[in-house]
VOKOL-251825 format. One record per residue (C-alpha): residue number from 1; residue in one letter; x negated, y, z negated. Coordinates in pm, 1 decimal, always signed. Example, Ala and Ser with C-alpha at 12.3 -4.5 7.8 and 13.67 -1.06 7.14 Angstrom:
2
+-----+------+----------+----------+----------+
| pos | code |        X |        Y |        Z |
+-----+------+----------+----------+----------+
|   1 |    a |  -1230.0 |   -450.0 |   -780.0 |
|   2 |    s |  -1367.0 |   -106.0 |   -714.0 |
+-----+------+----------+----------+----------+
! end
This chain:
353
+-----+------+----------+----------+----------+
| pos | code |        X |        Y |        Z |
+-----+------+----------+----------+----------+
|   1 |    x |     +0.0 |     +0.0 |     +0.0 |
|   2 |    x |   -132.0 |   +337.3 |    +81.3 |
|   3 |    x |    -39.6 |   +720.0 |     +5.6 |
|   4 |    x |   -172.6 |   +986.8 |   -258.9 |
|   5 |    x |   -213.5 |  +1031.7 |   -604.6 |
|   6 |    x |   -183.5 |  +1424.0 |   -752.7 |
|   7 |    x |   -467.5 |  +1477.4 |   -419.2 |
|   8 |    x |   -658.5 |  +1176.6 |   -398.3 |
|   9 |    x |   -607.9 |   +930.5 |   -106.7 |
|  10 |    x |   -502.2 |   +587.5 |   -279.7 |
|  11 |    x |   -473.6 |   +215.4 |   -192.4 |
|  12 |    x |   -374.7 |    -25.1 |   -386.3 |
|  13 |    x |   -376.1 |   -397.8 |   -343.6 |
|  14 |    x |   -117.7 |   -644.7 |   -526.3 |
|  15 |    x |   -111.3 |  -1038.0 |   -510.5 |
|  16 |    x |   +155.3 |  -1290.9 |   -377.6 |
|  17 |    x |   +342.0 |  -1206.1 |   -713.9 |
|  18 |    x |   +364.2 |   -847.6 |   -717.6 |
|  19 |    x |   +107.6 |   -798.4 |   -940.4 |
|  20 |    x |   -157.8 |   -529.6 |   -899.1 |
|  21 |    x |   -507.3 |   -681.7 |   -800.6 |
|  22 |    x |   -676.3 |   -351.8 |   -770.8 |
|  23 |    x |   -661.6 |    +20.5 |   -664.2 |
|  24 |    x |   -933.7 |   +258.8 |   -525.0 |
|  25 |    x |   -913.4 |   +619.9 |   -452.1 |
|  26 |    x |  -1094.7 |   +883.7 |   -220.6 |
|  27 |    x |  -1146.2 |  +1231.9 |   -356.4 |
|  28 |    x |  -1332.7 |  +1519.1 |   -289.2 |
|  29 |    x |  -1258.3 |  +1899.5 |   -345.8 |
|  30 |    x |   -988.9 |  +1953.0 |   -179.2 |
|  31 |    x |   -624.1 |  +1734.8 |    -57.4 |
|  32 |    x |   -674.1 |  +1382.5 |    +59.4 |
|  33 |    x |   -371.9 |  +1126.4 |   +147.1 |
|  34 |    x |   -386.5 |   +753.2 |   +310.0 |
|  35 |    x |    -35.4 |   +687.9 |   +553.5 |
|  36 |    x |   -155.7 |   +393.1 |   +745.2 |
|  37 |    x |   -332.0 |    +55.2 |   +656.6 |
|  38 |    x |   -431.1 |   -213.1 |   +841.6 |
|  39 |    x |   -708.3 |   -546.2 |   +826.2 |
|  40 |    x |   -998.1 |   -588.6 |   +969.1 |
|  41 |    x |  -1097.2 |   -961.2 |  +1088.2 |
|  42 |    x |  -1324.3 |   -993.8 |   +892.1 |
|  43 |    x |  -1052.7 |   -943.7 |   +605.0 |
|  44 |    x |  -1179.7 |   -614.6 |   +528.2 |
|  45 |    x |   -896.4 |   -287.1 |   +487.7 |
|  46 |    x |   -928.7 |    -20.9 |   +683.7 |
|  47 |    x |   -699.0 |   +329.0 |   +585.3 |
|  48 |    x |   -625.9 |   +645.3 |   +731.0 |
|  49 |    x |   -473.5 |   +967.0 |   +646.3 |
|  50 |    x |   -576.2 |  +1305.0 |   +600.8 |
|  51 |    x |   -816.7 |  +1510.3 |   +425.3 |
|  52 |    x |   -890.9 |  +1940.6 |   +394.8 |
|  53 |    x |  -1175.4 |  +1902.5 |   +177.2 |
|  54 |    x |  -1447.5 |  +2130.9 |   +283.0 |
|  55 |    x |  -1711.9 |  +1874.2 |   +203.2 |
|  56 |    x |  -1491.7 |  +1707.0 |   +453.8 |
|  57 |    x |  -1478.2 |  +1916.3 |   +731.5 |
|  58 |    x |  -1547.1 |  +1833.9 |  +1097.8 |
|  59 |    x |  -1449.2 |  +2201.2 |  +1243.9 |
|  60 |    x |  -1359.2 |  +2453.7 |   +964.9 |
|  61 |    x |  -1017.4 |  +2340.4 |   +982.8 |
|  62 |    x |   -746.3 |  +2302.4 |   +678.9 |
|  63 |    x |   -726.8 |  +1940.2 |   +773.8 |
|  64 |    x |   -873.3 |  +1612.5 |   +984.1 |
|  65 |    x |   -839.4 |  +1291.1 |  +1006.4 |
|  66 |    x |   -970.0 |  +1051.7 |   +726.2 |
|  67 |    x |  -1106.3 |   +675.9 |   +827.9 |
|  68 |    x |  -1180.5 |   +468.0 |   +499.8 |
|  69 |    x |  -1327.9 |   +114.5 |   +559.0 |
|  70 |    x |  -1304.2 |   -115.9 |   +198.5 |
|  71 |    x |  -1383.5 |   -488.8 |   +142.9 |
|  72 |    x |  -1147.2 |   -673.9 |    +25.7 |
|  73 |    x |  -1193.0 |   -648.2 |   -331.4 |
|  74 |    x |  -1116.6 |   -294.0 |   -292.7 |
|  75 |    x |  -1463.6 |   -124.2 |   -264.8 |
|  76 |    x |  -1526.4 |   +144.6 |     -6.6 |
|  77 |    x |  -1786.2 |    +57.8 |   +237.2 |
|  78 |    x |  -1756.9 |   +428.6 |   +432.9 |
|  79 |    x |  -1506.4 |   +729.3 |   +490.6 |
|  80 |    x |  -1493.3 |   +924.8 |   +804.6 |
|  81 |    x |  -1382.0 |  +1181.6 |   +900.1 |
|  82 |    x |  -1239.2 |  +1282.9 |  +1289.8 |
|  83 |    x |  -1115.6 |  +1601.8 |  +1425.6 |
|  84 |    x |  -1051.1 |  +1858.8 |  +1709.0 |
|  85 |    x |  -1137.7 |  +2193.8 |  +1688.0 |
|  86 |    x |   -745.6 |  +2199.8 |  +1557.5 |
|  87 |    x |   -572.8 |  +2069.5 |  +1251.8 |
|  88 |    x |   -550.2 |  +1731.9 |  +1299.0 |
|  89 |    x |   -312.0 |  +1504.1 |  +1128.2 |
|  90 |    x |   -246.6 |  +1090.5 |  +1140.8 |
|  91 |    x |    +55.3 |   +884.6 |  +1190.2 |
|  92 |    x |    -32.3 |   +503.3 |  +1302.1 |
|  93 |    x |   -334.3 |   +302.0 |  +1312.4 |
|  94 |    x |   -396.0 |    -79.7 |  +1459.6 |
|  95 |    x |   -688.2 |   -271.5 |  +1456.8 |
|  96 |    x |   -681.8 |   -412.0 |  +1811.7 |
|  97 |    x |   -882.8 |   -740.9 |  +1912.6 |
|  98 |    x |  -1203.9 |   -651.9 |  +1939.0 |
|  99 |    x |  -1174.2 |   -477.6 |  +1658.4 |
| 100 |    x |  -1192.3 |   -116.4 |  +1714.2 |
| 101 |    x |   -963.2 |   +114.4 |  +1559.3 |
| 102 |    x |   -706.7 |   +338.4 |  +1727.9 |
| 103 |    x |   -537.3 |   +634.8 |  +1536.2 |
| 104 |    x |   -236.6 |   +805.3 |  +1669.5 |
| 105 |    x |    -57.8 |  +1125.4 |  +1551.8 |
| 106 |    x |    -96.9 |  +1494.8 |  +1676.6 |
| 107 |    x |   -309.4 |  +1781.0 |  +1682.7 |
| 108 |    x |   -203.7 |  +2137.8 |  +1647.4 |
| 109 |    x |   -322.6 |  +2213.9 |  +1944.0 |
| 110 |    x |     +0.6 |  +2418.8 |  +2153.9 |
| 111 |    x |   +283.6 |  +2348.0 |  +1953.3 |
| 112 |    x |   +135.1 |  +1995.7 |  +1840.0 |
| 113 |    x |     -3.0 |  +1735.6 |  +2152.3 |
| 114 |    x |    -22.9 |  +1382.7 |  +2085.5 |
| 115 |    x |   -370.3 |  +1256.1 |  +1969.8 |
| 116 |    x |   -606.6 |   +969.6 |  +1993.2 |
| 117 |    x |   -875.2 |   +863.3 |  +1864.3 |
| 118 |    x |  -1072.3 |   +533.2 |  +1899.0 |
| 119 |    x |  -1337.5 |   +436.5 |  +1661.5 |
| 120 |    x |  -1518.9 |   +138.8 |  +1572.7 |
| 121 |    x |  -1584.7 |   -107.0 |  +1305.9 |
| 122 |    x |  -1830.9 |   +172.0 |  +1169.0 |
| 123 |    x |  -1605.6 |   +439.2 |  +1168.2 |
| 124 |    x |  -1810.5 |   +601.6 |  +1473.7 |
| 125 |    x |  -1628.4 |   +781.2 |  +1759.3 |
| 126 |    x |  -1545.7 |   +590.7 |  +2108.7 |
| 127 |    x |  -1337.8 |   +807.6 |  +2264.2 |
| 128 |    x |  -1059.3 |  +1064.4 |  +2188.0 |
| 129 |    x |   -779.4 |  +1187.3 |  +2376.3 |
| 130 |    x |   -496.0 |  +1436.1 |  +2353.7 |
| 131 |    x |   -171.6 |  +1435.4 |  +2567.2 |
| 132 |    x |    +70.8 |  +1638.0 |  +2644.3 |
| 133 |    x |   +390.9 |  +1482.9 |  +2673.3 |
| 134 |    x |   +692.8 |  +1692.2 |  +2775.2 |
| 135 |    x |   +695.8 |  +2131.7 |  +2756.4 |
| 136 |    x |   +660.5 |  +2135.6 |  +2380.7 |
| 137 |    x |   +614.5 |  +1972.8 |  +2016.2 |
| 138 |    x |   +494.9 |  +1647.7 |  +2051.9 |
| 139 |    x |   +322.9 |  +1322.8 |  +1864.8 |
| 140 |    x |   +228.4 |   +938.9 |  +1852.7 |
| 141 |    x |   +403.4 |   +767.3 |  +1583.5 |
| 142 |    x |   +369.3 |   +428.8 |  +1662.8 |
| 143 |    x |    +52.1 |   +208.2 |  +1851.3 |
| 144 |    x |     -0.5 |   -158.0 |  +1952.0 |
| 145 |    x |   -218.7 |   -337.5 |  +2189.2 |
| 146 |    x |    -85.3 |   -515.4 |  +2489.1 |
| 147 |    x |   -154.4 |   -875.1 |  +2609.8 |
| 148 |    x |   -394.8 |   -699.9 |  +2897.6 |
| 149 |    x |   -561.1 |   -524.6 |  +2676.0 |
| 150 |    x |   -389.9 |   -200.2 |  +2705.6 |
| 151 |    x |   -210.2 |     -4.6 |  +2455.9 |
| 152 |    x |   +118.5 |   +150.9 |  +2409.9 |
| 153 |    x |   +181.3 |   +404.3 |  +2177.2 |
| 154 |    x |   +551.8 |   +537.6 |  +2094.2 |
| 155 |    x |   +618.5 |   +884.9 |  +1981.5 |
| 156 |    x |   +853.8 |  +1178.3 |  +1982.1 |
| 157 |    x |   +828.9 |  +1486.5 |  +2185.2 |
| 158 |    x |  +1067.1 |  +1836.1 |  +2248.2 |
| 159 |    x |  +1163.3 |  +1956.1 |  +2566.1 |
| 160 |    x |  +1209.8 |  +2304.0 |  +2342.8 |
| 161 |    x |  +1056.1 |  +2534.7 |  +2161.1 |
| 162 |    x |  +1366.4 |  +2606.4 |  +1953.1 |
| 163 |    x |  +1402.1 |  +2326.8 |  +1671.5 |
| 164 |    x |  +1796.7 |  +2408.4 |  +1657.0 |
| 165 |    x |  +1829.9 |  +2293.7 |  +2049.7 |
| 166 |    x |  +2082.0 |  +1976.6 |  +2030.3 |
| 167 |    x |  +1944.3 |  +1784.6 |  +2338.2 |
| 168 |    x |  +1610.9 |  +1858.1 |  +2370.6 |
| 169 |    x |  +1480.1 |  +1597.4 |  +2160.8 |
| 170 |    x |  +1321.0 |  +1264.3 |  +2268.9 |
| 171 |    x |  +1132.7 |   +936.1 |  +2216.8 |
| 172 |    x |   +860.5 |   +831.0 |  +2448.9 |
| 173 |    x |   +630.1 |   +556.1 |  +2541.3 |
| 174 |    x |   +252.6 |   +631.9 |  +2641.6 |
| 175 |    x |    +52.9 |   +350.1 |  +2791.0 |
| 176 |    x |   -298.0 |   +387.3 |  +2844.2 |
| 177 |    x |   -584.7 |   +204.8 |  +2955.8 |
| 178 |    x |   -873.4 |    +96.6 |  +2689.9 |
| 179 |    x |  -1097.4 |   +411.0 |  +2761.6 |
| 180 |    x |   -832.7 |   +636.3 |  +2708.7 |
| 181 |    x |   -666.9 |   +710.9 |  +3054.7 |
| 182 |    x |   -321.9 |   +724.4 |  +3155.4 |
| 183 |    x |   -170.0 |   +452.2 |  +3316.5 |
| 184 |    x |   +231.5 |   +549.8 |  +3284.5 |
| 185 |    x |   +477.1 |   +719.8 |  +3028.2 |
| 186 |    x |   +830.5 |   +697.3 |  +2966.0 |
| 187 |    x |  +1034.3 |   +896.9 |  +2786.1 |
| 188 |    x |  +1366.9 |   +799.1 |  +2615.0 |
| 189 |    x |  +1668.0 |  +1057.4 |  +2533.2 |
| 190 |    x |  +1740.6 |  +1008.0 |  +2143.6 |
| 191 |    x |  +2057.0 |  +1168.6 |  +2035.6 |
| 192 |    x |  +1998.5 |  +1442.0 |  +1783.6 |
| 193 |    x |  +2172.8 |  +1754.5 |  +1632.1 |
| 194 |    x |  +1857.2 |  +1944.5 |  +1531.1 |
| 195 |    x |  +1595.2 |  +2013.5 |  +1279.0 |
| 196 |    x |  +1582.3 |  +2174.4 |  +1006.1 |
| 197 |    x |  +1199.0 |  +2158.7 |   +922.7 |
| 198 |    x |   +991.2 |  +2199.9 |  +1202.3 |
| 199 |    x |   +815.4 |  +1983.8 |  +1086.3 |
| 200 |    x |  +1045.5 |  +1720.5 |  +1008.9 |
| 201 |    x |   +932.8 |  +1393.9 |  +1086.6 |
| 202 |    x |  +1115.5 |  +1059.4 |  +1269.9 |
| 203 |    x |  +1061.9 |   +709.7 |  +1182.6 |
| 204 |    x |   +919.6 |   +599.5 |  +1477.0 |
| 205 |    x |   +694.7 |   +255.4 |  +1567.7 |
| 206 |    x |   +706.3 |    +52.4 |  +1869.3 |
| 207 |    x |   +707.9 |   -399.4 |  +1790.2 |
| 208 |    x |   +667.8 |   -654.6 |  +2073.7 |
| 209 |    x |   +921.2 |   -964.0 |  +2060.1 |
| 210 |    x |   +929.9 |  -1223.5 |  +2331.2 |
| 211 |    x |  +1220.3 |  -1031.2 |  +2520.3 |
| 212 |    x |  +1055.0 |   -719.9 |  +2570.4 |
| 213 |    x |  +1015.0 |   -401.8 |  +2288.8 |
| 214 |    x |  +1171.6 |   -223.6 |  +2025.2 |
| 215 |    x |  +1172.1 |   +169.1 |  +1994.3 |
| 216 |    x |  +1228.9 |   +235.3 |  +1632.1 |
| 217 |    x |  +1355.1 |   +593.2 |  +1560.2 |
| 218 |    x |  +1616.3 |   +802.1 |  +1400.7 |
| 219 |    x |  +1839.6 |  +1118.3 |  +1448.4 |
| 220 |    x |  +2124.9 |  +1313.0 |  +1285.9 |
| 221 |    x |  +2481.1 |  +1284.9 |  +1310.6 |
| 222 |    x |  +2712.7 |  +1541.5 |  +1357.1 |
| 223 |    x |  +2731.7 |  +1627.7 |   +997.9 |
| 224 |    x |  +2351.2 |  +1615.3 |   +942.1 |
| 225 |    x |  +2350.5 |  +1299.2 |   +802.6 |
| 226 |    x |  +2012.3 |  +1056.2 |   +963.9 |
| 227 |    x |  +2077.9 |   +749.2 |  +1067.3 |
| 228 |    x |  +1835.7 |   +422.7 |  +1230.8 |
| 229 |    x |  +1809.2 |   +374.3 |  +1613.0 |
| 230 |    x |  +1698.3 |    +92.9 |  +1755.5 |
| 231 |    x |  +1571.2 |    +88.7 |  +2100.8 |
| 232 |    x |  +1583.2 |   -283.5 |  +2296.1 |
| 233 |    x |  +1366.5 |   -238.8 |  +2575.7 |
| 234 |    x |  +1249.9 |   -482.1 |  +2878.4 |
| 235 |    x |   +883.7 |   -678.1 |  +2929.2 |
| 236 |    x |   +770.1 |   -361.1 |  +3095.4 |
| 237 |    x |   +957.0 |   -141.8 |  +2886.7 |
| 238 |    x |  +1133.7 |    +45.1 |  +3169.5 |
| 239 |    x |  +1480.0 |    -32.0 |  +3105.6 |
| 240 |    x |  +1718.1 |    +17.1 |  +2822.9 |
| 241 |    x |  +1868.5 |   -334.6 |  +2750.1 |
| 242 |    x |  +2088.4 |   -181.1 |  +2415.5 |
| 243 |    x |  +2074.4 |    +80.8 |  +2171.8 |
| 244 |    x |  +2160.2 |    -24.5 |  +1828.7 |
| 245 |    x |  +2279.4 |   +233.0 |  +1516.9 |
| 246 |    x |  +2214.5 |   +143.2 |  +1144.0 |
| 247 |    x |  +2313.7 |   +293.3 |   +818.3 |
| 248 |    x |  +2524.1 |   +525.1 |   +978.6 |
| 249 |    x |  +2527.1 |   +876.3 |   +753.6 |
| 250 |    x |  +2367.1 |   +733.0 |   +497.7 |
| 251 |    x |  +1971.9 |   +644.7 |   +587.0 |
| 252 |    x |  +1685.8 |   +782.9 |   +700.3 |
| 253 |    x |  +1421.1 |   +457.1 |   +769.7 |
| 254 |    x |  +1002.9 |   +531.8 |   +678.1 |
| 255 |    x |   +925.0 |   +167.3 |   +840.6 |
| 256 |    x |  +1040.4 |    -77.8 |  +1070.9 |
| 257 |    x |   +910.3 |   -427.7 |  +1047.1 |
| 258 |    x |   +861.2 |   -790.8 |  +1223.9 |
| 259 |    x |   +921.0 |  -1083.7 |   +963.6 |
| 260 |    x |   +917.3 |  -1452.3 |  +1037.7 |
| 261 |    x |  +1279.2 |  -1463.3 |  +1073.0 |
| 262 |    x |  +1380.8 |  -1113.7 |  +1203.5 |
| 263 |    x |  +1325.5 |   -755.9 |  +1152.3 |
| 264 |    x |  +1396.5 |   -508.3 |   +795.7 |
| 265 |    x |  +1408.7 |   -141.1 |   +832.5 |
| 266 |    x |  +1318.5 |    +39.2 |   +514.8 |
| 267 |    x |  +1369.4 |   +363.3 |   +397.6 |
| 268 |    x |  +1610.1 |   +600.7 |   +204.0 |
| 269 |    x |  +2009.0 |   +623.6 |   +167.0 |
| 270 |    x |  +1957.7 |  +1010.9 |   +186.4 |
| 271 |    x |  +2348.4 |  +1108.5 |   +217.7 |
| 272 |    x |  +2289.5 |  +1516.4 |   +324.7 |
| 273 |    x |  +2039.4 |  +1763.4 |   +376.7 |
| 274 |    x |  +2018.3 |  +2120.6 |   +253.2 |
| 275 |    x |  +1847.0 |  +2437.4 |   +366.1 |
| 276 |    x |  +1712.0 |  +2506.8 |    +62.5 |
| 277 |    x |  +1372.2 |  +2311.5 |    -69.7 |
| 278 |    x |  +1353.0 |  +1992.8 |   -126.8 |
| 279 |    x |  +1574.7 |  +2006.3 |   +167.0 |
| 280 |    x |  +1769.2 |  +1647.0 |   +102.1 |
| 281 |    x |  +2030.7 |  +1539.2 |   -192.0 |
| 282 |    x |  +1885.1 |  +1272.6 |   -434.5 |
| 283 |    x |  +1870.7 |   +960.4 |   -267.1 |
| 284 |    x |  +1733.7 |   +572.5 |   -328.4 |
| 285 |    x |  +1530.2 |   +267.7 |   -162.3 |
| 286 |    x |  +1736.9 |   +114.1 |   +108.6 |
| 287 |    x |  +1671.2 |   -171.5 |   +282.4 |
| 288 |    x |  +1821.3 |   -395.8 |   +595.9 |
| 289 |    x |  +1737.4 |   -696.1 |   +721.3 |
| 290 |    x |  +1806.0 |   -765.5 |  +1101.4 |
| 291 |    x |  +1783.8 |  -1153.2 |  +1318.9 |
| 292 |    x |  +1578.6 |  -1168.1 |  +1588.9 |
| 293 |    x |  +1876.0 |  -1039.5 |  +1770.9 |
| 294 |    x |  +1915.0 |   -740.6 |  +1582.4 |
| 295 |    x |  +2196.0 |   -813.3 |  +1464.2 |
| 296 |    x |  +2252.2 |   -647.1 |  +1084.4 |
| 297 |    x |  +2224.8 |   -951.1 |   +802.5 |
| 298 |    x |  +2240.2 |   -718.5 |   +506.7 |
| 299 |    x |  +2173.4 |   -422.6 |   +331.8 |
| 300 |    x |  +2112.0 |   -319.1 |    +18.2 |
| 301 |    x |  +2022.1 |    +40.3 |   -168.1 |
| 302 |    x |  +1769.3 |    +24.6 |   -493.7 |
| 303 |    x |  +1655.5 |   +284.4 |   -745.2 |
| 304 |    x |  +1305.3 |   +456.3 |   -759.8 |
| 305 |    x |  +1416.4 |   +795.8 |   -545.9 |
| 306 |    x |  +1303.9 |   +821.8 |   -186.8 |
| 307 |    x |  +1068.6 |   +653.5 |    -21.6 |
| 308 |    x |   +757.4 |   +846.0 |   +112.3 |
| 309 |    x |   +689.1 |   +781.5 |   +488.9 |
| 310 |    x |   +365.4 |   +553.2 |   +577.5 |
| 311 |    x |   +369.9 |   +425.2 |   +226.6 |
| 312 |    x |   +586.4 |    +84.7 |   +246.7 |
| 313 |    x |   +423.7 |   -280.0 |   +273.0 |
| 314 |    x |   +597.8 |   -585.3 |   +268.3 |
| 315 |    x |   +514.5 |   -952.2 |   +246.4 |
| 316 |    x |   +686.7 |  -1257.3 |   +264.7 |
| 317 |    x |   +671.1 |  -1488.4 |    -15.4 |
| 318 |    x |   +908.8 |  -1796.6 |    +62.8 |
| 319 |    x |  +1273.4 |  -1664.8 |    +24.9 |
| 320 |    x |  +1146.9 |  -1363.9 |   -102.8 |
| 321 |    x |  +1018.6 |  -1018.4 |     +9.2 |
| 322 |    x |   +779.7 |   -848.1 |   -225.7 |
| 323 |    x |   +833.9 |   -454.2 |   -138.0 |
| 324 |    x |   +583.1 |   -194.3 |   -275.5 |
| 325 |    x |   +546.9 |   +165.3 |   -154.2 |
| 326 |    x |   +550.8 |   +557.0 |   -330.0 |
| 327 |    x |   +895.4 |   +677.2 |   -406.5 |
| 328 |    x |   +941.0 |  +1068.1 |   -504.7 |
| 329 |    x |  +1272.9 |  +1177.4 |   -699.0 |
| 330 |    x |  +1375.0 |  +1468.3 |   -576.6 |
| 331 |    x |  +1524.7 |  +1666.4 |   -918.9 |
| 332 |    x |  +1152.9 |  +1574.0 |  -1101.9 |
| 333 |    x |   +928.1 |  +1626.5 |   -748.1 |
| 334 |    x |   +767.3 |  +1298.6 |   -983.1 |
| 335 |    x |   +590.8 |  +1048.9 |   -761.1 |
| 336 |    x |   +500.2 |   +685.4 |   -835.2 |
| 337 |    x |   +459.0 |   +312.9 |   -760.2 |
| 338 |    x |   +742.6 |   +140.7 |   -674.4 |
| 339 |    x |   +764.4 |   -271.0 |   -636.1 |
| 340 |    x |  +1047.4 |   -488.2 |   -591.4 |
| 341 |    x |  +1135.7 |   -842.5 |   -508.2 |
| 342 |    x |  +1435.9 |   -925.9 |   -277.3 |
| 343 |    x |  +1569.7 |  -1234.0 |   -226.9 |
| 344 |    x |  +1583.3 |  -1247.4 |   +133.6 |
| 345 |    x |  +1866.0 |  -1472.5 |   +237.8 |
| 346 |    x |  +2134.2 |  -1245.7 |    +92.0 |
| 347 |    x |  +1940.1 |   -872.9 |     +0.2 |
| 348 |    x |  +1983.4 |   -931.0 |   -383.7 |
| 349 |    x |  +1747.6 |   -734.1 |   -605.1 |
| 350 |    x |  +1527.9 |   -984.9 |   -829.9 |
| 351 |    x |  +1338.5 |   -689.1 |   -974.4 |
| 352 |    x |  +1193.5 |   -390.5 |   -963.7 |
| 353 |    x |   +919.3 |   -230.9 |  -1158.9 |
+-----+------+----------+----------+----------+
! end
């Protein structure tokens, strides 16, 4: 699980039974925070996130990227840092089969591009590249590797400069070769009202099943209220097969995953949004588990406040799910550790802690 303590970057590792094996923690002067995780083959952890530490800096920016490289008993082999002459700020990392790491997110570089960076097992720079994808505001949220050795990366762009436009927002897929270039992009309408924040951000990751792809996103309703989108695309990810709505009015997902018997979107039963900070009504942990056909098996909402984006892992342990992530209540602005076990054939709550 990654995601920040006070402003230190933090991982922490737990066992098959919840419990916590170990935690480790990157700090320097300034603000440093972890969203993405992901293993090396060698069973080592790789993180990345964000840091605007001067001691940091690449550029004299407020913020780059940070690349942390542990072993698996939790100690930190090296931290790097990438950046643009711009603030630069993560989303999604993979660890692709050679075993270089690609980072996805943006760079505030005209009204945020899509950025990405390849590194590898040394945290040393193989190539970067920045996109722009559409007129305006756009960024990778999502990145996987495809069976020729390409990768596709999923994001969100605007067709706007004005958040409050109602159809100007969209999904899109990027696939590029493995230096960097282009090779196509698609981009997918996605149905929302507006923003609020400008820089709100969607849910978004991209999974391979045998069929084809799923675009994971989500939007507003009419009355403000987010809800899931699902995305069921062909083999080459051209065509719309279906479109799929969860949690209507009542959840906004951090995390979509693949599980041995389906899918689970994760996230927060956030019922309304204000214009005054912290923006969103109190809300909870909610979580739904989806078959392979995407079908919706069950849902359930849990306590602990809402869930911070980037911050969510879950493993399977038989007919259970051991959840752990950072939840933040909204009246105390308090953030902490969250785990839970859920019985997976019918969503009930076993614990949490």
């Amino acid at each position: 699980m990654v995601g920040d303590q006070n402003t230190d970057a933090l991982l922490v590792a737990f066992d098959p039974s919840n419990k916590m094996l170990w935690q480790s923690t990157v700090a320097e002067s300034g603000k440093e925070a972890f969203n993405a995780v992901a293993e090396m083959p060698n069973g080592d952890i790789v993180a990345c996130g964000y840091t605007n530490s001067a001691s940091f800096q690449t550029n004299n920016q407020s913020a780059d990227i940070l690349v942390t490289r542990l072993n698996s008993a939790g100690a930190i082999l090296w931290s790097k840092v990438l950046g643009t002459e711009y603030d630069d700020f993560p989303f999604a990392m993979m660890v692709d089969s050679k075993g270089d790491i690609l980072i996805t997110g943006y760079t505030l570089d005209n009204h945020h591009r899509t950025l990405i960076f390849k590194v590898d097992g040394n945290g040393d720079e193989v190539w970067r590249q920045i996109y722009q994808v559409g007129a305006y505001r756009n960024m990778g949220k999502g990145i996987i590797e495809l069976d020729n050795g390409h990768y596709l990366i999923a994001g969100e762009n605007s067709q706007s400069a004005k958040p409050q436009e109602v159809n100007k927002m969209q999904t899109f897929l990027l696939e590029i070769f493995p230096n960097g270039n282009l090779v196509r992009s698609k981009t997918f309408p996605s149905y929302v009202k507006y923003q609020i924040l400008y820089f709100a951000h969607y849910a978004i990751d991209i999974i391979k099943t045998d069929q084809g792809y799923i675009l994971a996103s989500f939007f507003y309703d009419e009355s403000d209220a987010p809800c899931a989108q699902l995305l069921s695309l062909s083999l080459d990810y051209t065509e719309l097969n279906e479109k799929r709505f969860y949690g209507l009015g009542a959840f906004k997902p951090v995390t979509f995953k693949k599980l041995s018997d389906g899918f689970t979107l994760i996230g927060s039963s956030t019922k309304t949004r204000t214009m005054e900070f912290p923006y969103f009504t109190e809300s909870s942990a909610m979580l739904i588990k989806l078959d392979k056909d995407l079908n919706e098996v069950w849902q359930n909402t849990l306590g602990g406040g809402t869930i911070k984006q980037g911050s969510i892992t879950v493993s399977e342990n038989g007919t259970y799910w051991n959840v752990q992530g950072l939840s933040t209540s909204l009246s105390s602005l308090l953030t902490q550790i969250m785990t839970y076990r859920i019985n997976s054939e019918n969503g009930e709550l076993i614990y949490e802690k």
